[in-house]
Backbone as JSON, one array per atom type, in Angstrom:
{
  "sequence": "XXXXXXXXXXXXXXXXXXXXXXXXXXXXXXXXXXXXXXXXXXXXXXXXXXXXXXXXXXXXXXXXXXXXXXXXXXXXXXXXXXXXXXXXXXXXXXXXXXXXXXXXXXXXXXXXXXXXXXXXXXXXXXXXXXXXXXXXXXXXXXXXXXXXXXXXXXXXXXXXXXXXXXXXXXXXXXXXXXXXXXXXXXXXXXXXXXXXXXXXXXXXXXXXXXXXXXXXXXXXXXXXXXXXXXXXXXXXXXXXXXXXXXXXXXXXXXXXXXXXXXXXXXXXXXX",
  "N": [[0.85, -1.19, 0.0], [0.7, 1.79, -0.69], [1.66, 5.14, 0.6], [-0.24, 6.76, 2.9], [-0.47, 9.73, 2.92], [0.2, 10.33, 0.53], [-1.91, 8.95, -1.4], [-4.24, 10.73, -0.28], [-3.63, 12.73, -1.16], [-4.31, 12.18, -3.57], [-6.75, 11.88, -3.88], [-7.45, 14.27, -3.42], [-6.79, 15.97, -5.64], [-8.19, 14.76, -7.69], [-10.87, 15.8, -9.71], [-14.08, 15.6, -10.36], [-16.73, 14.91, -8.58], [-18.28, 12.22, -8.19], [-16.01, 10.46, -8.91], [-13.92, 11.08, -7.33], [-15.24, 10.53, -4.75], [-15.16, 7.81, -5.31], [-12.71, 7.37, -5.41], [-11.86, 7.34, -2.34], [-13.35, 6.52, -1.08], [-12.4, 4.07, -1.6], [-9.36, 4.03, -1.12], [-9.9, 4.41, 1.33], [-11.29, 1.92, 2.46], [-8.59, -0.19, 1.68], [-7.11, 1.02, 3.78], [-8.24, 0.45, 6.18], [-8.6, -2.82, 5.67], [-5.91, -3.29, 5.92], [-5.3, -2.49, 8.64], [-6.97, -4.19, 10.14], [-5.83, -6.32, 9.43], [-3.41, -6.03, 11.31], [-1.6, -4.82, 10.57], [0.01, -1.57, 9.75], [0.34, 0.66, 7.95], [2.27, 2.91, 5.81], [2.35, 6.27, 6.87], [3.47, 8.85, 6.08], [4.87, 11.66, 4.32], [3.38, 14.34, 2.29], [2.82, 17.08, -0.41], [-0.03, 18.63, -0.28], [-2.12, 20.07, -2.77], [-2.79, 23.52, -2.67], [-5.62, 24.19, -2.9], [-8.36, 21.89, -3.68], [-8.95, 20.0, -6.54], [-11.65, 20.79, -8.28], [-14.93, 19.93, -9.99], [-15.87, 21.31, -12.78], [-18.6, 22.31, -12.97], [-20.58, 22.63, -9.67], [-21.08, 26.39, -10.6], [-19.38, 28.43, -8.25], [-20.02, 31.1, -6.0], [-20.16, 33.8, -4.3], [-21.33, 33.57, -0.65], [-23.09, 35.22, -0.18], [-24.38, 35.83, -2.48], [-25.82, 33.53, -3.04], [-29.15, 31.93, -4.59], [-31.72, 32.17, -2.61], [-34.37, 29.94, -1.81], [-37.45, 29.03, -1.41], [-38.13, 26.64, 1.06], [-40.34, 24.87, 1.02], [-40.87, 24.33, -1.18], [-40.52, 22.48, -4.57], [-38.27, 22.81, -5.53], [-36.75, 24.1, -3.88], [-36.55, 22.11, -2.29], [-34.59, 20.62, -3.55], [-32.88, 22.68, -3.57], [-31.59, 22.85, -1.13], [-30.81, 20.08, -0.91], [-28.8, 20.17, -2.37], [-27.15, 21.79, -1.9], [-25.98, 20.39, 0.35], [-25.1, 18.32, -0.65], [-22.67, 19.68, -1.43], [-21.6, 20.16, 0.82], [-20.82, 17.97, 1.83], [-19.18, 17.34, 0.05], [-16.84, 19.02, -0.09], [-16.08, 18.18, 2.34], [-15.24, 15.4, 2.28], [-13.0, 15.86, 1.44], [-12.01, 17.74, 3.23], [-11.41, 15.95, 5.05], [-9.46, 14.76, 3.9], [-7.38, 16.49, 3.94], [-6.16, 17.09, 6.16], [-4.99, 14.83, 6.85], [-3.08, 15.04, 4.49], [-1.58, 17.12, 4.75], [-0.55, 18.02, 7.03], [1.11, 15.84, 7.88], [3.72, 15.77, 8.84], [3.4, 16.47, 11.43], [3.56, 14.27, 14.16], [1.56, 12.05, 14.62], [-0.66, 9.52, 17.07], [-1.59, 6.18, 15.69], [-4.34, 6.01, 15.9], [-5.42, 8.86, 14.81], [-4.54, 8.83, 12.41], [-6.59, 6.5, 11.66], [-9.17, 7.58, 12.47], [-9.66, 9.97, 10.6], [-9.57, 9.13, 8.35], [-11.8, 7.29, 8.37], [-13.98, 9.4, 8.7], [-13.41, 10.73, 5.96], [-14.16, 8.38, 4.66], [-16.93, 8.49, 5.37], [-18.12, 10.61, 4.9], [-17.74, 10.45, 1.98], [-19.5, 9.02, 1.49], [-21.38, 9.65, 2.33], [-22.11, 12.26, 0.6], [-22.39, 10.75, -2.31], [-24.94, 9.5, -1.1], [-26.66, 11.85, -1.26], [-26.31, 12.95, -3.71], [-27.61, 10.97, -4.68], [-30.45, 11.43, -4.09], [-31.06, 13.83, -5.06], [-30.44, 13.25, -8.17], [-32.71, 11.38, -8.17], [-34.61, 13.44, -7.89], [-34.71, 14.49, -10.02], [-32.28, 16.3, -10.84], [-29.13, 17.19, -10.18], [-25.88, 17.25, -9.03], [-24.3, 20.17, -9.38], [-26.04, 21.47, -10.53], [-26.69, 23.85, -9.41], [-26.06, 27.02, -8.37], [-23.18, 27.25, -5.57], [-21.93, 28.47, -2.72], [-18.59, 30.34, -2.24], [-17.11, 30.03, 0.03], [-16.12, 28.42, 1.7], [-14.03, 26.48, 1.61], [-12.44, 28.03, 2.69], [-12.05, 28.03, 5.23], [-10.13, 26.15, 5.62], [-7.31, 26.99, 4.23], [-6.76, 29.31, 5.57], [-5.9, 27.84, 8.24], [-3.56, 26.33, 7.12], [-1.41, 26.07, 8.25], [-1.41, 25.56, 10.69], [-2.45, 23.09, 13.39], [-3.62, 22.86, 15.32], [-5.66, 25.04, 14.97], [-7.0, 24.11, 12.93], [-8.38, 22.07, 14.01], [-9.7, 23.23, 15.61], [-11.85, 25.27, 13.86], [-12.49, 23.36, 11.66], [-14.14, 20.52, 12.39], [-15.05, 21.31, 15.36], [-16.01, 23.93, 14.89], [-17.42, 24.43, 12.14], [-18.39, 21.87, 11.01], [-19.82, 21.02, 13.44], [-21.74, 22.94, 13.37], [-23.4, 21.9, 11.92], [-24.73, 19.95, 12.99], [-26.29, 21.11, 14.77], [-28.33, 22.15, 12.27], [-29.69, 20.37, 10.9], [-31.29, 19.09, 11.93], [-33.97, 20.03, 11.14], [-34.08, 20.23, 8.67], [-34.36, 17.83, 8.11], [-36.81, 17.74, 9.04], [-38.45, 19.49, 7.13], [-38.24, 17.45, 4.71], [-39.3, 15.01, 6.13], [-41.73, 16.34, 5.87], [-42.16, 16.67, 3.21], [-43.35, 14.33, 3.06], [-40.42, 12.91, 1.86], [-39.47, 10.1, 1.86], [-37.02, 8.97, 0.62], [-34.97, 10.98, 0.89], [-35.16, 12.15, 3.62], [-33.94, 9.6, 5.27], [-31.17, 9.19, 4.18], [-30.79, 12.22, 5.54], [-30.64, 11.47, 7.95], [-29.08, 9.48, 8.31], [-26.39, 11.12, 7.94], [-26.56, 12.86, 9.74], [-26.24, 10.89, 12.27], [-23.8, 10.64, 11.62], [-22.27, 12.42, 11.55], [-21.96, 13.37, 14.34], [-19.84, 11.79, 15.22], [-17.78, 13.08, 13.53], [-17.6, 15.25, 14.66], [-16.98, 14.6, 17.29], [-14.4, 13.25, 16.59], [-12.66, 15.4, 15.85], [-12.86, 17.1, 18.25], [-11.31, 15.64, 20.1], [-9.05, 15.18, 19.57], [-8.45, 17.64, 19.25], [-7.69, 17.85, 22.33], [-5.71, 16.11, 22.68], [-3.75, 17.87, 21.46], [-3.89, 19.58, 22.87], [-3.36, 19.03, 25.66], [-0.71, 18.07, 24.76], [0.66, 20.2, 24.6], [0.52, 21.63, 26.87], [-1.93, 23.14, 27.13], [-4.82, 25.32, 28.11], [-7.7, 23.46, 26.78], [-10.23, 24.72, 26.97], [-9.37, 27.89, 26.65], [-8.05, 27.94, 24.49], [-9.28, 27.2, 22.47], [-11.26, 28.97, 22.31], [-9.44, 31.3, 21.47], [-8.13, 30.63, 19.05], [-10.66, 29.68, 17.5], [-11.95, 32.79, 17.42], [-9.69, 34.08, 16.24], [-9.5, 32.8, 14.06], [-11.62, 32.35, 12.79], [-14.34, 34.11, 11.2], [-16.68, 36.15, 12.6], [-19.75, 35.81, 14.68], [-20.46, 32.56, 16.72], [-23.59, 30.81, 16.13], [-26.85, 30.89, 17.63], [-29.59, 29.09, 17.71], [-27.91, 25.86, 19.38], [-27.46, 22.73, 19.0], [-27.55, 21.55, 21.98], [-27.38, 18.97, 23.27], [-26.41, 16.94, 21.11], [-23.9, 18.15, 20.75], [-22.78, 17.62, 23.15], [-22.36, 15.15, 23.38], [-20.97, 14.47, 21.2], [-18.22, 16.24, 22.82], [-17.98, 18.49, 23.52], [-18.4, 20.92, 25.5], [-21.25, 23.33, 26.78], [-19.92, 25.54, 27.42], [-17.83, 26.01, 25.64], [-18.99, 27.26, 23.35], [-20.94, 29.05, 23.59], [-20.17, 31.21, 24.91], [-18.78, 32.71, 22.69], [-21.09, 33.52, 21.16], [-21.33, 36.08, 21.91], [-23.62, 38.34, 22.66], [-25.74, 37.81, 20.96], [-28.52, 36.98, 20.48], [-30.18, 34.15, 22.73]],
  "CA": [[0.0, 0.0, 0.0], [1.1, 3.71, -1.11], [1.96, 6.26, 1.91], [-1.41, 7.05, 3.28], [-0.33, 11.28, 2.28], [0.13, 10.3, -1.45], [-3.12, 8.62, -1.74], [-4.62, 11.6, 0.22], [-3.27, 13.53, -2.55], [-4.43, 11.76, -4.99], [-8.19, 12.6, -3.79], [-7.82, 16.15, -3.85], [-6.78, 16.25, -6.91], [-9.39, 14.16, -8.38], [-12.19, 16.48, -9.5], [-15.02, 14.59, -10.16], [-17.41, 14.42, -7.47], [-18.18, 10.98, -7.92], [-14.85, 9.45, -9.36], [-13.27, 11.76, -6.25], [-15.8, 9.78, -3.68], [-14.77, 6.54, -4.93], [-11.32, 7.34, -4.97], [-11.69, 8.15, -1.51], [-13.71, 4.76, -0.32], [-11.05, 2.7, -2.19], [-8.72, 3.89, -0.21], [-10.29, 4.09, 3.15], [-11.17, 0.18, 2.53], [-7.37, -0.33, 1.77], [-6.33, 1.36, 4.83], [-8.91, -0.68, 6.87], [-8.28, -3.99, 5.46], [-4.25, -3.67, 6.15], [-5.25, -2.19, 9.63], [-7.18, -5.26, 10.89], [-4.29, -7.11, 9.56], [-2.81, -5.78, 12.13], [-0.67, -3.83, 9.97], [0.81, 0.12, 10.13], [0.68, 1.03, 7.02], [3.32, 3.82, 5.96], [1.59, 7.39, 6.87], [4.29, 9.36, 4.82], [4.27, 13.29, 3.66], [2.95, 14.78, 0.61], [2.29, 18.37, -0.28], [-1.48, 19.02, -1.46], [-2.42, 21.53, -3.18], [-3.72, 24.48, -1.39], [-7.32, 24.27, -3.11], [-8.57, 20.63, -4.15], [-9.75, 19.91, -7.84], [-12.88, 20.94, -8.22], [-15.51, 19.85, -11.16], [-16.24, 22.91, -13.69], [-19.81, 23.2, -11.71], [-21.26, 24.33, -9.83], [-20.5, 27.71, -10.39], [-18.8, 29.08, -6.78], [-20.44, 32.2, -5.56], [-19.7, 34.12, -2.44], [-22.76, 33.24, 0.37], [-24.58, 36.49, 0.24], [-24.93, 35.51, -3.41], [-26.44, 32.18, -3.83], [-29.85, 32.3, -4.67], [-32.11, 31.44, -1.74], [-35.31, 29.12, -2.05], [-38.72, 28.35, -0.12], [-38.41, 24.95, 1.34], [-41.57, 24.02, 1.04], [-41.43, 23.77, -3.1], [-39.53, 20.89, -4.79], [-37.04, 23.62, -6.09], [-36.07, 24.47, -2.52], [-35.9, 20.98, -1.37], [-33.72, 20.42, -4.36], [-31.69, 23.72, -3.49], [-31.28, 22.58, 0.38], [-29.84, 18.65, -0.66], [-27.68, 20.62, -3.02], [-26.3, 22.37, -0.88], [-25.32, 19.39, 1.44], [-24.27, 17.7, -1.55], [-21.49, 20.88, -1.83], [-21.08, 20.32, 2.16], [-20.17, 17.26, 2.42], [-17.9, 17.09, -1.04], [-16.22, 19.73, 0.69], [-15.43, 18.1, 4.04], [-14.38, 14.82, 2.0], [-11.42, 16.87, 0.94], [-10.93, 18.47, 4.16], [-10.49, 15.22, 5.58], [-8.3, 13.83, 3.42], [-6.43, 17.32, 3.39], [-5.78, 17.11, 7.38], [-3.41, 13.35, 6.47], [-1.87, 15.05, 3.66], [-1.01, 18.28, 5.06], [-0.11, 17.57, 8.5], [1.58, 13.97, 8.27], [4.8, 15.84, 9.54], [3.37, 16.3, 13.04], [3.8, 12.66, 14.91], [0.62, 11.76, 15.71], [-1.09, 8.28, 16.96], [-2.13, 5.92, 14.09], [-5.66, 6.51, 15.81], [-5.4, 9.68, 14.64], [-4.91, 8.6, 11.05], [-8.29, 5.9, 11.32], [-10.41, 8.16, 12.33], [-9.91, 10.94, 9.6], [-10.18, 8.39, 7.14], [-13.25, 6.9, 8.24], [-14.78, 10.34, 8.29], [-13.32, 10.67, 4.92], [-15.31, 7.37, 3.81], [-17.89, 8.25, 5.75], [-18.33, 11.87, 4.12], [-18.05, 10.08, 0.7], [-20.67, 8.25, 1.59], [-22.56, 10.67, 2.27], [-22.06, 12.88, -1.04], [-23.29, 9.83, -3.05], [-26.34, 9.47, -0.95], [-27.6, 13.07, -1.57], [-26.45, 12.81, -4.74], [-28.53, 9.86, -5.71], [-31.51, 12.12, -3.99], [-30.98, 14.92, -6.52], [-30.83, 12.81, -9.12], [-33.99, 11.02, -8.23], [-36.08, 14.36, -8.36], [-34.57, 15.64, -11.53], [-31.47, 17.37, -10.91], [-27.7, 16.62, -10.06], [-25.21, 17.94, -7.97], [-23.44, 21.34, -9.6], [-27.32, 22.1, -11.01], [-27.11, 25.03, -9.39], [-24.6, 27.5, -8.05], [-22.74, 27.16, -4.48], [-21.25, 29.3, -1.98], [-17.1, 29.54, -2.36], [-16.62, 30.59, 1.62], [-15.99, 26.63, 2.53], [-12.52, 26.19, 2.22], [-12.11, 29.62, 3.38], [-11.21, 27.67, 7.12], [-8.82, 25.2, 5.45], [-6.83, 28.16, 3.67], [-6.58, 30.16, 6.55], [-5.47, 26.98, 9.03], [-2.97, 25.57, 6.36], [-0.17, 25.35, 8.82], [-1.9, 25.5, 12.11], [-3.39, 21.59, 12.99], [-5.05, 22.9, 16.19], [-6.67, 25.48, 14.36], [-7.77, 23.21, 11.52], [-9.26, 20.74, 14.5], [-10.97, 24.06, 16.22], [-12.66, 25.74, 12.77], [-13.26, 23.04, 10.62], [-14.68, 19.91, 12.68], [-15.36, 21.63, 16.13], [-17.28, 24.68, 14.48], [-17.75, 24.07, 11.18], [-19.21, 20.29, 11.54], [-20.94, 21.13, 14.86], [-23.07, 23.28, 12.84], [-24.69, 20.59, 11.15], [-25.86, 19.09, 14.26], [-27.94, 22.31, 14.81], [-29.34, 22.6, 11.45], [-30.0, 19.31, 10.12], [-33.06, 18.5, 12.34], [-34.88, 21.03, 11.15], [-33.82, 20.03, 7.51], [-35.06, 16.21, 8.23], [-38.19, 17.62, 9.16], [-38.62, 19.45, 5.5], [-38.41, 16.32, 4.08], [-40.94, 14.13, 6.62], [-43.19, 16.84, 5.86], [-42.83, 16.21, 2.2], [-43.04, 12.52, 2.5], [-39.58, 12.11, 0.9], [-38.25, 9.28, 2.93], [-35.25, 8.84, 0.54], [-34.15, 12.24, 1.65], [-35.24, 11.76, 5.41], [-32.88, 8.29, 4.74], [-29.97, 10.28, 3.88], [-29.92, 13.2, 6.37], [-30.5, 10.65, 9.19], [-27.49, 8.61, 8.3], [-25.52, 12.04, 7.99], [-27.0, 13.34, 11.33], [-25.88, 10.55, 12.96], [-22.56, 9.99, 11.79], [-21.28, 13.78, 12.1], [-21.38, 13.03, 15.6], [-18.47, 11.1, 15.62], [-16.64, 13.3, 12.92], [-17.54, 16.51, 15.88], [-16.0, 14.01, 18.43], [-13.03, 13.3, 16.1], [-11.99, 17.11, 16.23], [-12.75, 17.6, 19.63], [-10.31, 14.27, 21.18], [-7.52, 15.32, 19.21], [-7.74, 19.04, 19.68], [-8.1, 18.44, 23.59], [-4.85, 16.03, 22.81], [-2.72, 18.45, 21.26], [-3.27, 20.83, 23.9], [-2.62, 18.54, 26.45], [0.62, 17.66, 24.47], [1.69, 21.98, 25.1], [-0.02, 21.46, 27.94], [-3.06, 24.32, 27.24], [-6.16, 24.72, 28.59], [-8.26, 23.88, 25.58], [-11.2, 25.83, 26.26], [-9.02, 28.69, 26.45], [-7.29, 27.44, 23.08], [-10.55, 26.56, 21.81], [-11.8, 30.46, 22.1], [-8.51, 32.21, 20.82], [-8.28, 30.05, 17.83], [-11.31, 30.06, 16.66], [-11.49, 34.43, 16.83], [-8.6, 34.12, 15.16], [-9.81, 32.22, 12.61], [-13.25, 32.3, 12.14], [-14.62, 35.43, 11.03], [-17.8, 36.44, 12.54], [-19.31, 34.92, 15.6], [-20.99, 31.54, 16.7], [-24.55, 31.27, 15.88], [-27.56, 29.86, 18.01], [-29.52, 27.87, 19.02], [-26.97, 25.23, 19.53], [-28.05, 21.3, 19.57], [-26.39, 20.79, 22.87], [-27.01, 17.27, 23.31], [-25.31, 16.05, 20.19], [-22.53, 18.84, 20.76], [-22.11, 17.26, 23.99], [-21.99, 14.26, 22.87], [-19.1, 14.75, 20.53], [-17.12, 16.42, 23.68], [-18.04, 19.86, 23.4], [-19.66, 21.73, 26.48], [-21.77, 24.91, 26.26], [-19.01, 27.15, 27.79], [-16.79, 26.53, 24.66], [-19.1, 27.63, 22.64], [-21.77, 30.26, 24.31], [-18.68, 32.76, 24.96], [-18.35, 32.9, 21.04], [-22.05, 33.68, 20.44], [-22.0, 36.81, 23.0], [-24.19, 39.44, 21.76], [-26.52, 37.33, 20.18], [-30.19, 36.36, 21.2], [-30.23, 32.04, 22.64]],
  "C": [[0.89, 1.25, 0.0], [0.97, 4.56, 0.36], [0.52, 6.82, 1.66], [-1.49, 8.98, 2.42], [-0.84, 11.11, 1.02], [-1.23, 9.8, -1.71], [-4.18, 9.89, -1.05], [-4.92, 12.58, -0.97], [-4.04, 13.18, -3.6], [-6.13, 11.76, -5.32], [-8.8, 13.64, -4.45], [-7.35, 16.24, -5.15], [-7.17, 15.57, -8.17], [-10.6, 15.17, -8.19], [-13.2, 16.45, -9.57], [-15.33, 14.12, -8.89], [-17.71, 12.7, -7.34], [-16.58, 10.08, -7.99], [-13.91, 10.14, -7.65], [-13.67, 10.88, -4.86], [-15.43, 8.13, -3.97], [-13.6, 6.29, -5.36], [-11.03, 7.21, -3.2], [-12.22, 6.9, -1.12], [-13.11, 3.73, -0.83], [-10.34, 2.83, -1.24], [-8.62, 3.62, 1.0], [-10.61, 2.19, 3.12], [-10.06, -0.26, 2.42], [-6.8, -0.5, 3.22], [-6.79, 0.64, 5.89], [-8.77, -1.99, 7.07], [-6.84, -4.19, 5.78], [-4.43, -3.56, 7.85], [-5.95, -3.53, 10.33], [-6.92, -5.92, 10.59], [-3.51, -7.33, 10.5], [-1.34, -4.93, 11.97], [-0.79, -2.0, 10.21], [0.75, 0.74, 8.99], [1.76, 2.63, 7.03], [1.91, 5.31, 6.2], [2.28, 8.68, 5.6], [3.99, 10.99, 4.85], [4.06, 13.81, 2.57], [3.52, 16.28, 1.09], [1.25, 18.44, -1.35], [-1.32, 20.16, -1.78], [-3.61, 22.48, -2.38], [-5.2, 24.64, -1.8], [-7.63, 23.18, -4.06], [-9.21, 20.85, -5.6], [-10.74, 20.02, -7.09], [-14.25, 20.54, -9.76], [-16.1, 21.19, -11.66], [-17.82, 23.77, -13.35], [-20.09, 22.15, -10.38], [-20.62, 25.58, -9.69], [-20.29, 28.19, -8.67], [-19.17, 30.63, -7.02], [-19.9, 32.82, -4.2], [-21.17, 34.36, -1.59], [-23.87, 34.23, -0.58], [-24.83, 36.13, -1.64], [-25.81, 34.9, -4.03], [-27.88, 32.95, -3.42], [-30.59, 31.72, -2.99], [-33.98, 30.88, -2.44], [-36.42, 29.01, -1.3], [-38.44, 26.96, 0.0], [-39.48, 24.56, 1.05], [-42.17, 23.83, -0.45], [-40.29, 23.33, -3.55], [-38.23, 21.63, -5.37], [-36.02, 23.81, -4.65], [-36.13, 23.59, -1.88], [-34.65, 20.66, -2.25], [-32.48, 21.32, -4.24], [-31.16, 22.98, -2.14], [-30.1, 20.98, -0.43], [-28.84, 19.36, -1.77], [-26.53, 21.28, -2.75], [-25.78, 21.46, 0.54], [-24.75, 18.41, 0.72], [-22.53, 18.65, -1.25], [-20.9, 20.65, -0.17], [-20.4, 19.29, 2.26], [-18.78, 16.52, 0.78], [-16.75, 17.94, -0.74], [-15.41, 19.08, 1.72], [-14.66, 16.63, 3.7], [-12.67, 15.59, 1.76], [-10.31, 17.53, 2.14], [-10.28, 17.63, 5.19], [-9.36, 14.57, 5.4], [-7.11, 14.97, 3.12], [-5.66, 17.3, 4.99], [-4.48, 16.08, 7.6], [-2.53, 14.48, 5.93], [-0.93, 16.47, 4.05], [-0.28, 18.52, 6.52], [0.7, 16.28, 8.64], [3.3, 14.63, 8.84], [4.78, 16.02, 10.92], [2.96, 14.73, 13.65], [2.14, 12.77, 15.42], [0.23, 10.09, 15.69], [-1.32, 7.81, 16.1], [-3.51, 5.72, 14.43], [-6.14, 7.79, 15.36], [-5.79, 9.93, 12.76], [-6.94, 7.64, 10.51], [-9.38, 6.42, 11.35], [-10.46, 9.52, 11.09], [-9.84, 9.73, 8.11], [-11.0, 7.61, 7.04], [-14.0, 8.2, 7.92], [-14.99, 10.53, 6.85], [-14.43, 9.93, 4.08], [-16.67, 8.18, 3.88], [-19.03, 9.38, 5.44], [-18.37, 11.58, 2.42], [-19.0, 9.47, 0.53], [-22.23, 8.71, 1.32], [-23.33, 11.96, 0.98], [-23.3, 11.84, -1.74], [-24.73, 9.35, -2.47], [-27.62, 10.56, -1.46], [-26.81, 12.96, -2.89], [-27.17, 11.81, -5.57], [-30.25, 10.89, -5.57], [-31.68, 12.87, -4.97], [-31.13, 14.05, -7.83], [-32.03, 12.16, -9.01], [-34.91, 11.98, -8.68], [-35.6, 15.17, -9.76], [-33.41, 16.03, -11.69], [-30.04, 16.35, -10.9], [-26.44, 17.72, -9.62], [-24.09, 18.87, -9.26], [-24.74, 21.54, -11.03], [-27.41, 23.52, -10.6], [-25.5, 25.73, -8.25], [-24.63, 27.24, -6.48], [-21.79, 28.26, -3.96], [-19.59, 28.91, -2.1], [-16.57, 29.85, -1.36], [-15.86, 28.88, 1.98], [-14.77, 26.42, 2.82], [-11.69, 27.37, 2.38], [-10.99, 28.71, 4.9], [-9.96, 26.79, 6.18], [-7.43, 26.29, 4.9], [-6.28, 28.69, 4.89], [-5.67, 29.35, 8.1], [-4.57, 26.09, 7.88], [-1.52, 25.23, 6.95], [-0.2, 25.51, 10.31], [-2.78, 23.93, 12.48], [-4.32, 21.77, 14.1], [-6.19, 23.55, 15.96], [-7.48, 24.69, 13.45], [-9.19, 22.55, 12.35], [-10.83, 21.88, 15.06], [-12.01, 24.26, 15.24], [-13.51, 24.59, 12.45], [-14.18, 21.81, 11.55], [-15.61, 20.39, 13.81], [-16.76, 22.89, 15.7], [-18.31, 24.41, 13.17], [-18.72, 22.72, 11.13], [-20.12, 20.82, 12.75], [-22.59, 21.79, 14.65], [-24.02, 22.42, 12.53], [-25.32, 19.88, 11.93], [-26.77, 20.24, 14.62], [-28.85, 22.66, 13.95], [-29.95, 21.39, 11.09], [-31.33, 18.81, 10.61], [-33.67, 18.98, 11.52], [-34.99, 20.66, 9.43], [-34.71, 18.51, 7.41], [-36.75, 16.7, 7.81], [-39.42, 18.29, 7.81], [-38.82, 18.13, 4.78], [-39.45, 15.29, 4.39], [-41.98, 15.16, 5.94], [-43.47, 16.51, 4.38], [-42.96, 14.67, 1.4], [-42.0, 12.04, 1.61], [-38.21, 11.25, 1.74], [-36.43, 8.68, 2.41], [-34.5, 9.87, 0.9], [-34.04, 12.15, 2.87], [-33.82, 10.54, 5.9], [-31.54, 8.92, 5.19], [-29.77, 11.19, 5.04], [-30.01, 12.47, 7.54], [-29.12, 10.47, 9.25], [-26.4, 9.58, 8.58], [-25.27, 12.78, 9.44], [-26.0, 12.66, 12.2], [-24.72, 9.84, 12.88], [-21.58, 11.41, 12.27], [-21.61, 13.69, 13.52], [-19.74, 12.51, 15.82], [-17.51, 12.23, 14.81], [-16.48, 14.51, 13.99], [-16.4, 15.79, 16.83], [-14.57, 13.83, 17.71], [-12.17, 14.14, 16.78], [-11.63, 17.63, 17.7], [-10.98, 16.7, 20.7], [-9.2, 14.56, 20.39], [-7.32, 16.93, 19.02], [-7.44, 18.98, 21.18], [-6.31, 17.23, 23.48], [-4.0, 16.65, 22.75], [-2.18, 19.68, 22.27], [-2.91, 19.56, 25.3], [-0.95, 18.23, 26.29], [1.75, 19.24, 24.53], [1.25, 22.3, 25.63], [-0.88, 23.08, 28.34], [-4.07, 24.37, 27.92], [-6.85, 24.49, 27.3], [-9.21, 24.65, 25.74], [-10.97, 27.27, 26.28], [-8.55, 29.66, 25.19], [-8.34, 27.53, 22.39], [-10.83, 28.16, 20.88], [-10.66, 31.68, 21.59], [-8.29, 31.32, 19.55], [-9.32, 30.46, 16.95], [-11.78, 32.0, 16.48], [-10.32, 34.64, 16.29], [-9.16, 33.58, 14.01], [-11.0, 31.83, 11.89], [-14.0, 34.14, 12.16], [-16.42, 35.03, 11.27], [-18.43, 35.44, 14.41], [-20.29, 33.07, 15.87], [-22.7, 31.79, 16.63], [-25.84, 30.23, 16.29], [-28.81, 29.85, 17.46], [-28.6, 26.93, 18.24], [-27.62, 23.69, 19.77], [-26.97, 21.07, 20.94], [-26.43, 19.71, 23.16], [-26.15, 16.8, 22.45], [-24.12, 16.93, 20.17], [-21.76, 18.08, 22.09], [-21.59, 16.01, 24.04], [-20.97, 14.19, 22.38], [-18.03, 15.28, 21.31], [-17.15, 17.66, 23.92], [-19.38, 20.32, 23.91], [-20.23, 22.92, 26.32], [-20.22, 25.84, 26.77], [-17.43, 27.21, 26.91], [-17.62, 26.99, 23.89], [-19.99, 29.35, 22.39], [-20.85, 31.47, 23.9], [-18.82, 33.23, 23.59], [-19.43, 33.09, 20.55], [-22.39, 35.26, 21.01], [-22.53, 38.15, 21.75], [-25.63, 39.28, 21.11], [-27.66, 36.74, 21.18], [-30.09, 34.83, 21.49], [-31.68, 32.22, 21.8]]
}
């Protein structure tokens, strides 16, 4: 097997959403199947490129651009899974950009399994809402997308505690606050292959929140920080703007993350 980096690499710079997602669950089955071998495989260092292939659509907009939609007409359920299509083709990338960009800081080889299950487990997820879209008509880069996303990876490209604060801790955590509410669009319009889908997604970004959290709260133990000190100067450093409630705190707490890392970072704002 190929140095875990180089195949990392070899993701991101696959641009094809699909051929990109099952580049990306090849490998994670690779790395799996050698691992309950009982094998190590090599981890290795690349250098990715600082902004992953991307397929020629959807056109990238900046937020305040994209169009917005009524949920409650098949255009604006179609805009919503399109936009979680773009989320989670995104966060494949950013997991497999965390191996390839970081493999010079020593870490556990639990460190490596779990960003490349997320990886899978974010490719997984692509191709589910992408089969949705294509069921009602459409197909993922039908319509334009926001180009803020790998704004955090950019900005944390040689920071790994920042990377863990932004992108999994805030970034991901979001999605446990919106996604109910997204499910329940879908029960209402009886479309249980969508309901299907954001379940499975619901309840796996749990674990990718907890990922972030157990290996940011290592690294500060390893320069012996407080993290939720770390937590809250990181992310104002590196997140522009501030946290935004209501907050699912059960499934935040779940993943490892108590209200008083995140509250602080909403001050100002109405619960």
């Amino acid at each position: 097997m190929r140095a875990l980096a180089e195949l990392a690499t070899e993701v991101l710079t696959t641009a094809d959403g699909r051929a990109k997602t099952a580049l990306s669950r090849a490998h994670a089955a690779d790395w799996f199947a050698a691992r309950s071998n009982g094998e190590l495989p090599e981890t290795g260092t690349a250098t990715p490129p600082l902004r992953p292939a991307r397929p020629e659509k959807p056109e990238l907009l900046s937020p305040r651009d994209v169009p917005r939609r009524k949920p409650g007409t098949v255009e604006g359920r179609i805009a919503i899974l399109h936009a979680v299509a773009h989320i989670e083709l995104n966060a494949v990338d950013l997991h497999w950009d965390v191996i390839a960009r970081f493999g010079h800081i020593p870490m556990p080889p639990g460190f490596y399994d779990d960003w490349v299950k997320a990886a899978d487990e974010e490719s997984k997820h692509f191709n589910l809402v992408s089969d949705c879209l294509e069921a009602m008509g459409s197909h993922y880069g039908a319509l334009p997308a926001h180009a803020g996303m790998w704004r955090a990876a950019e900005n944390t490209v040689d920071d790994l505690m920042g990377r863990l604060a932004v992108v999994p801790m805030v970034l991901e955590a979001r999605g446990l606050d919106v996604t109910p509410s997204m499910i329940k669009i879908f029960q209402n319009a009886k479309d249980d292959r969508a309901v299907a889908a954001l379940e499975t997604i619901y309840g796996e970004e749990v674990s990718h929140v907890a990922y972030g959290s157990k290996w940011f709260h290592f690294l500060c133990g390893r320069e012996d920080a407080d993290p939720k000190e770390a937590f809250h100067r990181l992310v104002r450093h590196y997140f522009h703007g501030q946290l935004k409630p209501p907050f699912n705190e059960e499934k935040r707490a779940e993943a490892g993350i108590p209200p008083d890392f995140y509250w602080p970072l909403s001050e100002g704002l109405t619960p």
